[in-house]
C-alpha positions in Angstrom: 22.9 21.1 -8.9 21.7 17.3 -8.8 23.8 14.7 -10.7 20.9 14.0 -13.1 20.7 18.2 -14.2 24.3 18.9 -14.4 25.0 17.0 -17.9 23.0 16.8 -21.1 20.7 19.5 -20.2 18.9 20.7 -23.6 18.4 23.9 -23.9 16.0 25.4 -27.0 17.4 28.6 -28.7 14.6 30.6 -30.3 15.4 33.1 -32.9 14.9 34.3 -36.1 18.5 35.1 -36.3 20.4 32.3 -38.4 24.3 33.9 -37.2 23.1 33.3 -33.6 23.0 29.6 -34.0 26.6 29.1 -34.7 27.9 31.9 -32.3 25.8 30.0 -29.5 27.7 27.0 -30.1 31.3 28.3 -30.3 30.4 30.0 -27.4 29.4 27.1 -25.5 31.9 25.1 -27.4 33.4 23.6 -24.1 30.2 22.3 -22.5 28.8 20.9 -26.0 31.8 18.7 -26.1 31.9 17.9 -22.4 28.3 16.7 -23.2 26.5 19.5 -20.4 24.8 21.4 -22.7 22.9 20.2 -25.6 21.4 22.8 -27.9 18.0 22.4 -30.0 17.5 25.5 -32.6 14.2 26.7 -33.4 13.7 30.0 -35.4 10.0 30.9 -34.4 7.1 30.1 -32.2 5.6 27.1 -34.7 8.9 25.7 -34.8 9.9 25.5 -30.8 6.3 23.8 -30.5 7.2 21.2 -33.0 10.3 20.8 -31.8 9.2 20.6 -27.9 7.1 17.7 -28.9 9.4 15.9 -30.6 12.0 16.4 -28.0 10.0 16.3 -24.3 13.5 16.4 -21.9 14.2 20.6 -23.4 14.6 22.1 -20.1 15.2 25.3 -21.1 13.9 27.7 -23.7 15.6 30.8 -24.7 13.5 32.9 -26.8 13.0 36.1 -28.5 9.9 38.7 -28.2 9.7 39.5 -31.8 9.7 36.6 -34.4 7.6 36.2 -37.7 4.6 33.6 -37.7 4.8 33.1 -33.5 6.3 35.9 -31.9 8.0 35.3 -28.2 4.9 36.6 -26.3 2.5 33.9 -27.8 4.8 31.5 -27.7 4.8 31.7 -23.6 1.2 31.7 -23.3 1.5 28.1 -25.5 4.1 27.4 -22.9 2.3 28.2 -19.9 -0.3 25.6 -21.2 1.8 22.6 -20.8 1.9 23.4 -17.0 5.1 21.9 -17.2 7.2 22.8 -14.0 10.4 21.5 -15.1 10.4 24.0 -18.0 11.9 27.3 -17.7 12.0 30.0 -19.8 14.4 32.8 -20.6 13.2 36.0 -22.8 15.0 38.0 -25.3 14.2 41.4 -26.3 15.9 44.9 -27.2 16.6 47.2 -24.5 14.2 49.4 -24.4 11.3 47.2 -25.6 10.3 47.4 -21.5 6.6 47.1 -22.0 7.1 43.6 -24.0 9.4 42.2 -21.4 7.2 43.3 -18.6 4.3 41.1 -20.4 6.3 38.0 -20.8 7.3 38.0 -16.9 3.6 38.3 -16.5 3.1 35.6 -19.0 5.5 32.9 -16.7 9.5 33.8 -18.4 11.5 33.2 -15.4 14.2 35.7 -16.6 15.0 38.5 -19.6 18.0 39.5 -21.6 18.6 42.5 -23.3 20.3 42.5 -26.9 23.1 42.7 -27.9 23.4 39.5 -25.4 26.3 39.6 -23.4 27.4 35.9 -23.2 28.7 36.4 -20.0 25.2 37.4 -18.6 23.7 34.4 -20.6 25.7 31.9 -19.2 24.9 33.2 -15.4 21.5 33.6 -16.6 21.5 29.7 -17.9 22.6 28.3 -14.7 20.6 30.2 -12.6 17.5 29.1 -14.4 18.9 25.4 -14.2 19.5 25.5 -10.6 15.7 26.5 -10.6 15.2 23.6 -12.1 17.4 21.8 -9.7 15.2 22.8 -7.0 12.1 22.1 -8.9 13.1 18.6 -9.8 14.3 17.9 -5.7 10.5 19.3 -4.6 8.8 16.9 -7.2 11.6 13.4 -6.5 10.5 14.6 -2.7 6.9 15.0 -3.1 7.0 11.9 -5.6 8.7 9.6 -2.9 6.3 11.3 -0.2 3.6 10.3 -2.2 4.7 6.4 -2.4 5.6 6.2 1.4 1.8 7.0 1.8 0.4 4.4 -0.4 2.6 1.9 1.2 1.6 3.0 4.3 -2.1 2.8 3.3 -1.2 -0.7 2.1 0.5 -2.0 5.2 -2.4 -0.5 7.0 -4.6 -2.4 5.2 -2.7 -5.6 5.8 -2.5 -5.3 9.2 -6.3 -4.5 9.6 -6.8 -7.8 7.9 -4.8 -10.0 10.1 -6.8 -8.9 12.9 -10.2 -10.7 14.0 -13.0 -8.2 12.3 -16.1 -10.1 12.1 -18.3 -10.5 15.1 -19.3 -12.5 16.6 -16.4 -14.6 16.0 -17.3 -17.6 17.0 -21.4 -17.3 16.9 -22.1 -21.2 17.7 -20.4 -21.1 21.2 -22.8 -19.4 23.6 -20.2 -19.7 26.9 -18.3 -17.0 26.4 -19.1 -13.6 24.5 -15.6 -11.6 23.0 -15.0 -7.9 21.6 -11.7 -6.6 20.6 -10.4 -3.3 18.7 -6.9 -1.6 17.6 -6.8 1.7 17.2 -3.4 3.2 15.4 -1.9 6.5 16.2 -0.6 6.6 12.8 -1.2 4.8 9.7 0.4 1.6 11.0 0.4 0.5 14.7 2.5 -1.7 17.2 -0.6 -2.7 19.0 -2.0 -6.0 18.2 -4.9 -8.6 19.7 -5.6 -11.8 18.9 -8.1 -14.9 19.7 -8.8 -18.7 18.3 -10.4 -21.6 19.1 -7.2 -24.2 19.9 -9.9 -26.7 20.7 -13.6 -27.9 21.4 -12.8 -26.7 24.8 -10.4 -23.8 25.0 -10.1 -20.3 23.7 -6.7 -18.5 23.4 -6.5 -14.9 23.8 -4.0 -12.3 23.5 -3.1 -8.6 23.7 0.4 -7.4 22.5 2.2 -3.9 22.6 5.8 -3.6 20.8 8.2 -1.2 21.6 8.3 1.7 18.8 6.1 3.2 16.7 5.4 3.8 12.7 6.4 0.4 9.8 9.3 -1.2 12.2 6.8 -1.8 15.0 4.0 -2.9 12.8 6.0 -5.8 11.1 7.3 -6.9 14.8 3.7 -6.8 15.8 2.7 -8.9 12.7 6.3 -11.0 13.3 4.8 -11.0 17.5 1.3 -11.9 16.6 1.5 -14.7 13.9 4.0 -17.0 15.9 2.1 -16.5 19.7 -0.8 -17.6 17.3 0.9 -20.4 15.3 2.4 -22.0 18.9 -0.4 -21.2 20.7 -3.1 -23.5 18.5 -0.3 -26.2 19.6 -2.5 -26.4 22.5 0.9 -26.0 24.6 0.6 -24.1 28.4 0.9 -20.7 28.7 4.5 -20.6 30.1 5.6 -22.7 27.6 4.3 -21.0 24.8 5.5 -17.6 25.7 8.8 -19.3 26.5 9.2 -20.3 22.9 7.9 -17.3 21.4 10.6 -14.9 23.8 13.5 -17.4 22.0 12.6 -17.0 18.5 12.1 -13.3 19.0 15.3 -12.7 20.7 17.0 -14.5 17.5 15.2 -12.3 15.3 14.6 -9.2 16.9 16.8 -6.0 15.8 17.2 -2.9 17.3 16.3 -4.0 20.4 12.8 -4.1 19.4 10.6 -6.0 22.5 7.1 -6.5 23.2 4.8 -6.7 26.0 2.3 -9.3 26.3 -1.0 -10.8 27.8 -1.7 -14.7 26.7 -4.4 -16.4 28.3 -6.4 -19.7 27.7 -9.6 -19.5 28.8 -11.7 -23.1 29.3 -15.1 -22.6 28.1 -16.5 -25.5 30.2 -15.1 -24.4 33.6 -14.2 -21.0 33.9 -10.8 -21.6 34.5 -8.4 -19.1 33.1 -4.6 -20.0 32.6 -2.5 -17.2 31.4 0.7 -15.5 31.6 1.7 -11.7 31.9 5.1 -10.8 29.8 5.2 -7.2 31.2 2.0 -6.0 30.0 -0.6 -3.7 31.6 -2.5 -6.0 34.0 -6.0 -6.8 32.9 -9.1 -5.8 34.9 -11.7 -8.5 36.3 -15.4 -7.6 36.6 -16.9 -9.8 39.0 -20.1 -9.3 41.7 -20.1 -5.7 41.1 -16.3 -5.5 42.0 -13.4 -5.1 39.7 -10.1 -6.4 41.0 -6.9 -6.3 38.8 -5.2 -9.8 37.8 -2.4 -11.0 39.2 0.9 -10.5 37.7 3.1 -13.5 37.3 6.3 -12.1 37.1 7.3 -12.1 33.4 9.1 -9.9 31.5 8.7 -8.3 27.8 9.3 -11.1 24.9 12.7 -10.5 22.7 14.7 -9.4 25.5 16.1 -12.5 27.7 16.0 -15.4 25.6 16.1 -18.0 28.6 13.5 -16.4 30.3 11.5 -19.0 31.9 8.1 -17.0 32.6 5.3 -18.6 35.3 1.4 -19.2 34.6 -1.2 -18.5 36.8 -4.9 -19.3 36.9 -7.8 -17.9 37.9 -11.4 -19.0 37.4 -14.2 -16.6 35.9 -17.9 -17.3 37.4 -20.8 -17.1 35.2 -21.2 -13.0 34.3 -17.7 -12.4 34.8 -15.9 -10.6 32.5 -12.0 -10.0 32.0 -11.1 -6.9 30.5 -7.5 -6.2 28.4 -5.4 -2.8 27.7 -2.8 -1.3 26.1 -1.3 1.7 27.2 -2.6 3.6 24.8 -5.3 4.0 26.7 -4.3 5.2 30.3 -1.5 7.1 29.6 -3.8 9.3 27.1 -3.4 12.9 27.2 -5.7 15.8 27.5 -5.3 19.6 26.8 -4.0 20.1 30.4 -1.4 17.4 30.0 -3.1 15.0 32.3 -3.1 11.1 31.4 -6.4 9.4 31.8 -5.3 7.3 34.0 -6.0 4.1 36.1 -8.2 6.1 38.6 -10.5 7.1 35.3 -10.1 3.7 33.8 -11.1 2.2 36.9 -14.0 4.4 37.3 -15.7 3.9 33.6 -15.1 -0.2 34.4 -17.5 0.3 37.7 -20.2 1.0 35.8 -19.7 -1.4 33.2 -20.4 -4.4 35.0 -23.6 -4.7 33.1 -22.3 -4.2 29.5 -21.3 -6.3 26.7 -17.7 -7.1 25.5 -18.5 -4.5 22.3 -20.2 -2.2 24.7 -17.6 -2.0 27.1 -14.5 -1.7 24.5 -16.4 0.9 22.2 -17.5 2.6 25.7 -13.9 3.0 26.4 -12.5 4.5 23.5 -15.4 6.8 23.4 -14.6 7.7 27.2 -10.6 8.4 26.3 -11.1 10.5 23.1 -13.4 13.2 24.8 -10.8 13.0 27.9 -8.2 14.1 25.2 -10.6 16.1 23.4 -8.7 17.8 20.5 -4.9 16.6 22.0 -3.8 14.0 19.0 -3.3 9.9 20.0 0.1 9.6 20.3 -0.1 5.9 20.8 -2.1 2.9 20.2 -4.7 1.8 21.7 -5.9 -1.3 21.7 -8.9 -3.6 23.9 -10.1 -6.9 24.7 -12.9 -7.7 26.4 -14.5 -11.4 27.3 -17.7 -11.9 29.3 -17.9 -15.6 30.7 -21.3 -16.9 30.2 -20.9 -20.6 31.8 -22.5 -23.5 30.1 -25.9 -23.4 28.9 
Protein backbone atom coordinates (compact mmCIF):
# COMPACT_ATOMS: atom_id res chain seq x y z
CA UNK A 1 0.00 0.00 0.00
CA UNK A 2 1.31 3.65 -1.00
CA UNK A 3 3.06 5.68 1.79
CA UNK A 4 0.29 8.25 1.67
CA UNK A 5 -2.68 5.29 2.58
CA UNK A 6 -0.83 3.27 5.05
CA UNK A 7 -1.18 5.95 8.06
CA UNK A 8 -4.01 8.08 9.22
CA UNK A 9 -6.53 6.40 7.12
CA UNK A 10 -10.17 7.32 8.63
CA UNK A 11 -12.45 5.01 8.65
CA UNK A 12 -16.43 5.79 9.53
CA UNK A 13 -18.14 3.25 11.80
CA UNK A 14 -21.91 3.25 11.31
CA UNK A 15 -24.14 1.76 13.89
CA UNK A 16 -26.80 2.25 15.98
CA UNK A 17 -25.02 0.14 18.55
CA UNK A 18 -23.33 2.51 21.28
CA UNK A 19 -21.04 -0.78 22.85
CA UNK A 20 -19.59 -1.15 19.30
CA UNK A 21 -17.83 2.08 19.49
CA UNK A 22 -15.62 1.34 22.38
CA UNK A 23 -15.04 -2.36 21.40
CA UNK A 24 -13.85 -1.05 17.85
CA UNK A 25 -11.36 1.01 19.45
CA UNK A 26 -9.73 -1.44 21.96
CA UNK A 27 -9.76 -3.62 19.29
CA UNK A 28 -7.79 -1.44 17.05
CA UNK A 29 -6.09 -0.14 20.05
CA UNK A 30 -2.58 -0.61 18.43
CA UNK A 31 -3.11 1.14 15.10
CA UNK A 32 -5.10 4.20 16.82
CA UNK A 33 -2.03 4.84 18.85
CA UNK A 34 0.40 4.10 16.03
CA UNK A 35 -1.67 6.83 14.22
CA UNK A 36 -2.86 4.12 11.05
CA UNK A 37 -6.24 4.14 11.78
CA UNK A 38 -8.31 6.92 12.71
CA UNK A 39 -12.01 6.23 13.57
CA UNK A 40 -15.09 8.64 12.95
CA UNK A 41 -18.47 7.29 14.75
CA UNK A 42 -21.73 7.81 13.23
CA UNK A 43 -24.88 6.00 14.58
CA UNK A 44 -27.23 6.40 11.47
CA UNK A 45 -27.49 7.32 7.86
CA UNK A 46 -28.13 11.42 8.71
CA UNK A 47 -25.35 11.37 10.90
CA UNK A 48 -22.51 9.58 8.43
CA UNK A 49 -23.74 12.38 5.84
CA UNK A 50 -23.06 15.09 8.21
CA UNK A 51 -20.15 13.76 9.35
CA UNK A 52 -18.80 12.90 5.63
CA UNK A 53 -19.10 16.52 4.94
CA UNK A 54 -17.53 17.81 7.67
CA UNK A 55 -14.66 15.34 7.36
CA UNK A 56 -13.92 14.87 3.24
CA UNK A 57 -10.50 12.46 3.73
CA UNK A 58 -13.08 9.30 5.46
CA UNK A 59 -11.89 6.59 3.28
CA UNK A 60 -13.77 4.02 4.49
CA UNK A 61 -17.33 3.48 5.73
CA UNK A 62 -18.39 0.57 7.65
CA UNK A 63 -22.02 0.50 7.95
CA UNK A 64 -24.99 -1.42 9.06
CA UNK A 65 -28.28 -2.46 6.90
CA UNK A 66 -30.71 -1.67 9.55
CA UNK A 67 -30.52 1.74 11.45
CA UNK A 68 -33.43 4.11 12.56
CA UNK A 69 -33.99 7.52 10.54
CA UNK A 70 -31.32 6.27 7.52
CA UNK A 71 -31.03 2.72 7.32
CA UNK A 72 -27.66 1.14 5.60
CA UNK A 73 -29.40 0.59 2.15
CA UNK A 74 -30.29 4.38 1.63
CA UNK A 75 -27.42 5.39 2.96
CA UNK A 76 -25.36 3.71 -0.14
CA UNK A 77 -27.53 5.03 -2.67
CA UNK A 78 -26.54 8.82 -0.98
CA UNK A 79 -23.10 7.31 -1.27
CA UNK A 80 -23.15 6.27 -4.65
CA UNK A 81 -24.08 9.97 -5.47
CA UNK A 82 -20.90 11.55 -4.50
CA UNK A 83 -19.21 9.42 -7.31
CA UNK A 84 -16.43 9.45 -5.12
CA UNK A 85 -13.91 6.71 -6.16
CA UNK A 86 -11.66 6.89 -3.35
CA UNK A 87 -14.56 5.85 -1.02
CA UNK A 88 -15.21 2.44 -0.20
CA UNK A 89 -17.75 0.89 1.62
CA UNK A 90 -18.13 -2.14 3.80
CA UNK A 91 -21.82 -3.54 4.83
CA UNK A 92 -23.04 -5.01 7.95
CA UNK A 93 -25.96 -7.13 8.28
CA UNK A 94 -27.18 -10.36 10.23
CA UNK A 95 -26.51 -13.65 8.66
CA UNK A 96 -29.20 -14.56 7.11
CA UNK A 97 -30.57 -11.06 6.12
CA UNK A 98 -29.19 -12.35 2.31
CA UNK A 99 -31.70 -10.48 0.31
CA UNK A 100 -30.55 -7.00 2.00
CA UNK A 101 -26.88 -7.75 1.49
CA UNK A 102 -27.44 -8.80 -2.06
CA UNK A 103 -29.06 -5.11 -2.61
CA UNK A 104 -26.35 -3.17 -1.09
CA UNK A 105 -23.63 -5.07 -3.36
CA UNK A 106 -25.97 -4.00 -6.12
CA UNK A 107 -26.13 -0.54 -4.63
CA UNK A 108 -21.90 -0.11 -4.88
CA UNK A 109 -20.71 -1.84 -1.02
CA UNK A 110 -17.42 -3.22 -2.04
CA UNK A 111 -17.67 -5.97 0.74
CA UNK A 112 -20.29 -7.45 3.61
CA UNK A 113 -19.95 -8.82 7.10
CA UNK A 114 -22.10 -10.90 8.93
CA UNK A 115 -22.93 -10.23 12.75
CA UNK A 116 -21.62 -11.18 15.32
CA UNK A 117 -18.45 -9.53 13.52
CA UNK A 118 -15.52 -11.49 13.92
CA UNK A 119 -12.72 -8.95 14.36
CA UNK A 120 -10.49 -11.03 12.73
CA UNK A 121 -12.55 -11.03 9.46
CA UNK A 122 -12.89 -7.14 9.84
CA UNK A 123 -9.45 -6.38 10.02
CA UNK A 124 -8.73 -8.60 6.69
CA UNK A 125 -11.79 -7.08 5.35
CA UNK A 126 -10.42 -3.32 6.22
CA UNK A 127 -7.20 -3.82 4.49
CA UNK A 128 -8.39 -5.38 1.63
CA UNK A 129 -10.80 -2.57 0.92
CA UNK A 130 -7.75 -0.11 1.62
CA UNK A 131 -5.56 -1.74 -0.72
CA UNK A 132 -8.56 -1.11 -3.20
CA UNK A 133 -8.08 2.15 -2.48
CA UNK A 134 -4.43 1.83 -2.88
CA UNK A 135 -5.00 0.91 -6.38
CA UNK A 136 -7.57 3.43 -6.96
CA UNK A 137 -5.54 6.29 -5.72
CA UNK A 138 -2.19 4.90 -8.13
CA UNK A 139 -4.79 4.83 -11.35
CA UNK A 140 -5.97 8.47 -10.52
CA UNK A 141 -1.94 10.08 -9.39
CA UNK A 142 -1.27 8.09 -12.95
CA UNK A 143 -4.06 9.29 -14.89
CA UNK A 144 -3.62 12.83 -13.03
CA UNK A 145 0.17 13.07 -14.13
CA UNK A 146 -0.96 11.56 -17.63
CA UNK A 147 -3.20 14.25 -17.93
CA UNK A 148 -0.42 17.15 -17.22
CA UNK A 149 2.24 15.55 -19.47
CA UNK A 150 -0.47 16.24 -22.21
CA UNK A 151 -1.16 19.75 -21.53
CA UNK A 152 2.55 20.38 -21.41
CA UNK A 153 2.90 18.69 -24.38
CA UNK A 154 0.02 20.75 -26.02
CA UNK A 155 1.92 23.74 -24.64
CA UNK A 156 5.36 23.02 -26.01
CA UNK A 157 3.59 22.25 -29.13
CA UNK A 158 2.25 25.38 -29.25
CA UNK A 159 5.60 27.05 -28.60
CA UNK A 160 7.29 25.48 -31.02
CA UNK A 161 4.64 26.20 -33.79
CA UNK A 162 5.23 29.82 -32.85
CA UNK A 163 8.89 30.03 -33.38
CA UNK A 164 8.47 28.83 -36.75
CA UNK A 165 7.80 31.26 -39.88
CA UNK A 166 3.70 30.95 -40.35
CA UNK A 167 2.64 33.82 -42.20
CA UNK A 168 3.04 33.95 -45.92
CA UNK A 169 4.21 35.48 -47.78
CA UNK A 170 6.88 36.28 -45.53
CA UNK A 171 8.49 38.80 -46.91
CA UNK A 172 5.65 40.19 -49.50
CA UNK A 173 7.72 43.46 -50.68
CA UNK A 174 10.58 41.42 -52.29
CA UNK A 175 9.45 40.05 -55.60
CA UNK A 176 12.99 38.08 -56.41
CA UNK A 177 12.50 35.22 -54.73
CA UNK A 178 9.07 33.35 -53.68
CA UNK A 179 9.53 30.84 -50.23
CA UNK A 180 7.16 28.00 -48.68
CA UNK A 181 8.12 26.03 -45.75
CA UNK A 182 6.13 23.47 -43.35
CA UNK A 183 6.90 21.00 -40.17
CA UNK A 184 5.02 18.34 -39.70
CA UNK A 185 5.46 16.43 -36.07
CA UNK A 186 5.03 12.80 -35.64
CA UNK A 187 4.05 13.40 -32.16
CA UNK A 188 2.98 16.35 -30.26
CA UNK A 189 6.41 17.95 -30.33
CA UNK A 190 8.96 17.41 -33.21
CA UNK A 191 12.85 17.54 -33.83
CA UNK A 192 12.38 18.91 -37.20
CA UNK A 193 12.77 22.58 -37.61
CA UNK A 194 13.14 25.35 -40.74
CA UNK A 195 13.93 28.58 -40.67
CA UNK A 196 14.49 31.89 -43.01
CA UNK A 197 15.30 35.83 -42.50
CA UNK A 198 16.30 38.57 -44.23
CA UNK A 199 20.20 39.20 -42.88
CA UNK A 200 20.20 42.07 -45.35
CA UNK A 201 18.82 44.30 -48.19
CA UNK A 202 20.54 41.75 -50.33
CA UNK A 203 20.60 38.25 -48.79
CA UNK A 204 18.16 35.69 -47.50
CA UNK A 205 19.28 32.96 -44.97
CA UNK A 206 17.68 29.72 -45.11
CA UNK A 207 17.69 26.64 -43.15
CA UNK A 208 16.40 23.13 -42.63
CA UNK A 209 17.39 21.12 -39.38
CA UNK A 210 16.70 17.50 -38.18
CA UNK A 211 17.95 16.44 -34.50
CA UNK A 212 18.64 13.21 -33.49
CA UNK A 213 15.66 11.75 -31.23
CA UNK A 214 12.30 12.16 -30.94
CA UNK A 215 9.46 13.44 -28.30
CA UNK A 216 10.38 16.95 -25.58
CA UNK A 217 14.42 16.28 -25.61
CA UNK A 218 14.58 16.67 -29.35
CA UNK A 219 12.10 19.56 -29.53
CA UNK A 220 14.17 21.79 -27.03
CA UNK A 221 17.63 20.85 -29.06
CA UNK A 222 15.63 21.82 -32.11
CA UNK A 223 14.53 25.18 -30.47
CA UNK A 224 18.37 25.29 -28.67
CA UNK A 225 19.58 24.28 -32.89
CA UNK A 226 17.28 26.76 -34.45
CA UNK A 227 17.51 30.02 -32.35
CA UNK A 228 21.51 30.22 -32.36
CA UNK A 229 21.98 29.21 -36.49
CA UNK A 230 19.39 32.14 -36.56
CA UNK A 231 20.96 34.58 -34.02
CA UNK A 232 24.71 33.94 -35.80
CA UNK A 233 23.40 33.73 -38.99
CA UNK A 234 21.74 37.51 -39.04
CA UNK A 235 25.66 38.26 -38.21
CA UNK A 236 25.77 38.24 -41.89
CA UNK A 237 28.95 35.83 -41.29
CA UNK A 238 29.70 32.95 -44.30
CA UNK A 239 28.22 29.78 -44.26
CA UNK A 240 31.21 27.76 -42.97
CA UNK A 241 31.83 30.06 -40.44
CA UNK A 242 28.56 30.21 -39.04
CA UNK A 243 27.99 26.53 -38.90
CA UNK A 244 31.45 26.33 -37.41
CA UNK A 245 30.37 28.28 -34.45
CA UNK A 246 27.10 26.91 -34.08
CA UNK A 247 28.84 22.92 -34.08
CA UNK A 248 31.09 24.59 -30.89
CA UNK A 249 28.49 25.83 -28.75
CA UNK A 250 26.38 22.75 -29.36
CA UNK A 251 29.12 20.36 -28.58
CA UNK A 252 29.41 22.35 -25.07
CA UNK A 253 25.89 22.05 -24.47
CA UNK A 254 24.71 19.07 -26.00
CA UNK A 255 23.82 15.99 -23.59
CA UNK A 256 23.21 12.63 -24.42
CA UNK A 257 24.82 12.74 -27.46
CA UNK A 258 22.04 14.58 -28.87
CA UNK A 259 23.31 15.95 -32.78
CA UNK A 260 21.68 17.48 -35.58
CA UNK A 261 21.76 17.50 -39.18
CA UNK A 262 21.68 20.59 -41.18
CA UNK A 263 21.10 22.59 -44.46
CA UNK A 264 22.25 26.50 -44.18
CA UNK A 265 22.26 28.47 -47.26
CA UNK A 266 22.39 32.28 -48.12
CA UNK A 267 20.84 32.96 -51.00
CA UNK A 268 21.64 36.57 -52.87
CA UNK A 269 18.51 38.00 -54.17
CA UNK A 270 20.32 40.19 -56.76
CA UNK A 271 22.37 37.47 -58.41
CA UNK A 272 21.28 34.10 -57.94
CA UNK A 273 24.14 33.05 -56.24
CA UNK A 274 23.58 30.56 -53.53
CA UNK A 275 26.29 29.95 -50.74
CA UNK A 276 25.58 27.26 -48.40
CA UNK A 277 26.84 24.46 -46.38
CA UNK A 278 25.59 20.75 -45.89
CA UNK A 279 26.16 19.40 -42.01
CA UNK A 280 25.06 15.79 -42.93
CA UNK A 281 21.67 16.58 -43.97
CA UNK A 282 19.53 15.14 -46.85
CA UNK A 283 20.88 16.85 -50.00
CA UNK A 284 18.46 19.35 -51.42
CA UNK A 285 16.95 19.00 -54.91
CA UNK A 286 17.41 21.81 -57.74
CA UNK A 287 14.67 22.36 -60.33
CA UNK A 288 16.17 23.87 -63.26
CA UNK A 289 15.27 23.72 -67.34
CA UNK A 290 12.94 20.98 -66.81
CA UNK A 291 15.78 18.96 -65.01
CA UNK A 292 16.22 18.32 -61.37
CA UNK A 293 19.77 17.59 -60.21
CA UNK A 294 20.66 17.06 -56.46
CA UNK A 295 23.15 19.72 -54.79
CA UNK A 296 26.39 19.07 -54.02
CA UNK A 297 27.46 17.95 -50.78
CA UNK A 298 30.34 19.71 -49.15
CA UNK A 299 31.53 17.32 -46.81
CA UNK A 300 30.23 18.31 -43.43
CA UNK A 301 29.22 16.38 -40.71
CA UNK A 302 26.07 16.64 -38.06
CA UNK A 303 26.45 19.82 -35.64
CA UNK A 304 27.23 18.80 -31.72
CA UNK A 305 29.41 16.02 -32.47
CA UNK A 306 33.19 17.28 -33.34
CA UNK A 307 33.59 20.54 -31.94
CA UNK A 308 36.66 21.55 -34.23
CA UNK A 309 35.01 20.62 -37.21
CA UNK A 310 35.96 22.95 -39.76
CA UNK A 311 32.99 22.37 -42.47
CA UNK A 312 33.42 23.84 -46.33
CA UNK A 313 30.91 26.20 -48.36
CA UNK A 314 29.97 25.80 -51.71
CA UNK A 315 28.05 27.93 -54.15
CA UNK A 316 25.90 27.46 -56.72
CA UNK A 317 23.95 30.04 -58.73
CA UNK A 318 19.97 29.66 -59.31
CA UNK A 319 18.79 31.20 -62.89
CA UNK A 320 15.60 32.97 -63.09
CA UNK A 321 12.61 30.08 -62.52
CA UNK A 322 14.83 28.00 -60.67
CA UNK A 323 13.79 26.61 -57.64
CA UNK A 324 15.76 24.71 -54.74
CA UNK A 325 13.85 22.34 -52.91
CA UNK A 326 14.73 21.06 -48.98
CA UNK A 327 13.91 17.67 -46.97
CA UNK A 328 13.89 15.94 -43.97
CA UNK A 329 13.88 12.45 -43.76
CA UNK A 330 10.71 12.21 -42.73
CA UNK A 331 9.70 12.29 -45.96
CA UNK A 332 11.64 9.60 -47.98
CA UNK A 333 12.01 7.12 -45.55
CA UNK A 334 8.04 7.12 -45.13
CA UNK A 335 6.39 3.83 -44.77
CA UNK A 336 3.47 2.23 -46.39
CA UNK A 337 1.30 -0.84 -45.43
CA UNK A 338 3.74 -3.07 -47.39
CA UNK A 339 6.76 -1.68 -45.45
CA UNK A 340 8.13 0.08 -48.46
CA UNK A 341 9.79 3.74 -47.91
CA UNK A 342 8.75 6.35 -50.36
CA UNK A 343 11.75 6.79 -51.39
CA UNK A 344 14.19 9.03 -53.51
CA UNK A 345 12.99 7.26 -56.85
CA UNK A 346 9.17 8.56 -55.72
CA UNK A 347 10.50 11.85 -54.39
CA UNK A 348 12.31 12.36 -57.49
CA UNK A 349 9.44 11.49 -59.61
CA UNK A 350 6.64 13.93 -57.93
CA UNK A 351 9.70 16.86 -58.20
CA UNK A 352 9.60 16.18 -62.30
CA UNK A 353 6.47 17.39 -62.63
CA UNK A 354 6.68 20.17 -60.36
CA UNK A 355 8.82 22.29 -62.29
CA UNK A 356 5.88 24.47 -62.94
CA UNK A 357 4.58 24.94 -59.27
CA UNK A 358 4.92 27.29 -56.54
CA UNK A 359 7.04 26.98 -53.34
CA UNK A 360 3.39 26.27 -51.32
CA UNK A 361 2.33 24.22 -54.17
CA UNK A 362 5.22 22.09 -54.33
CA UNK A 363 5.64 21.52 -50.35
CA UNK A 364 1.74 20.97 -49.77
CA UNK A 365 2.00 18.66 -53.04
CA UNK A 366 4.51 16.66 -51.24
CA UNK A 367 3.05 15.94 -48.15
CA UNK A 368 -0.12 15.13 -49.81
CA UNK A 369 1.86 12.72 -52.18
CA UNK A 370 3.63 10.86 -48.91
CA UNK A 371 0.52 10.51 -46.68
CA UNK A 372 -1.57 8.56 -49.39
CA UNK A 373 1.93 6.49 -50.10
CA UNK A 374 1.60 5.56 -46.30
CA UNK A 375 -2.08 5.51 -46.42
CA UNK A 376 -3.32 4.35 -42.97
CA UNK A 377 0.65 3.36 -41.72
CA UNK A 378 1.18 6.16 -38.69
CA UNK A 379 4.30 9.08 -39.32
CA UNK A 380 6.83 7.87 -37.33
CA UNK A 381 8.90 10.81 -38.02
CA UNK A 382 9.00 14.37 -38.90
CA UNK A 383 8.61 15.78 -41.79
CA UNK A 384 9.63 18.82 -42.66
CA UNK A 385 10.00 21.10 -46.31
CA UNK A 386 11.45 24.05 -47.82
CA UNK A 387 10.97 25.27 -51.00
CA UNK A 388 12.46 28.64 -52.79
CA UNK A 389 11.68 29.56 -56.43
CA UNK A 390 14.24 32.25 -57.77
CA UNK A 391 12.56 34.90 -59.58
CA UNK A 392 15.67 37.25 -60.66
CA UNK A 393 15.22 40.92 -60.54
CA UNK A 394 12.37 42.70 -61.75
Amino acid sequence: MDDKLQFNVKIMVVDDEVDLEPLILQKFRRQVRDGKYNFVFAHNGLEALTKLIEEPDIRLVLSDINMPEMDGLTLLTKLKELKNPWLKTVIVSAYGDMENIRTAMNRGAFDFLTKPISFDDLEITINKTLEEISIIWHRMQEHDQLISIQQDLQTAREIQLAILPKTYPPFPERHEFDIYASMIAAKEVGGDFFDFFMIDNERLGFVIGDVSGKGVPAAIFMAVSRTLIRATGLKGISTKDCMGYVNKLLCNESVSCMFVTVFYGILNTLTGEVEYVNAGHNPPYRLTGGQIEKVEMTGGTILGCLEDFSYQSKRLTLNPGDMLFLYTDGINEAFNAADEQFGDDRLEHFLADSHEKSPEEAVKGCIDAVTGFAGDVAQSDDMTLLAIRYNGRS
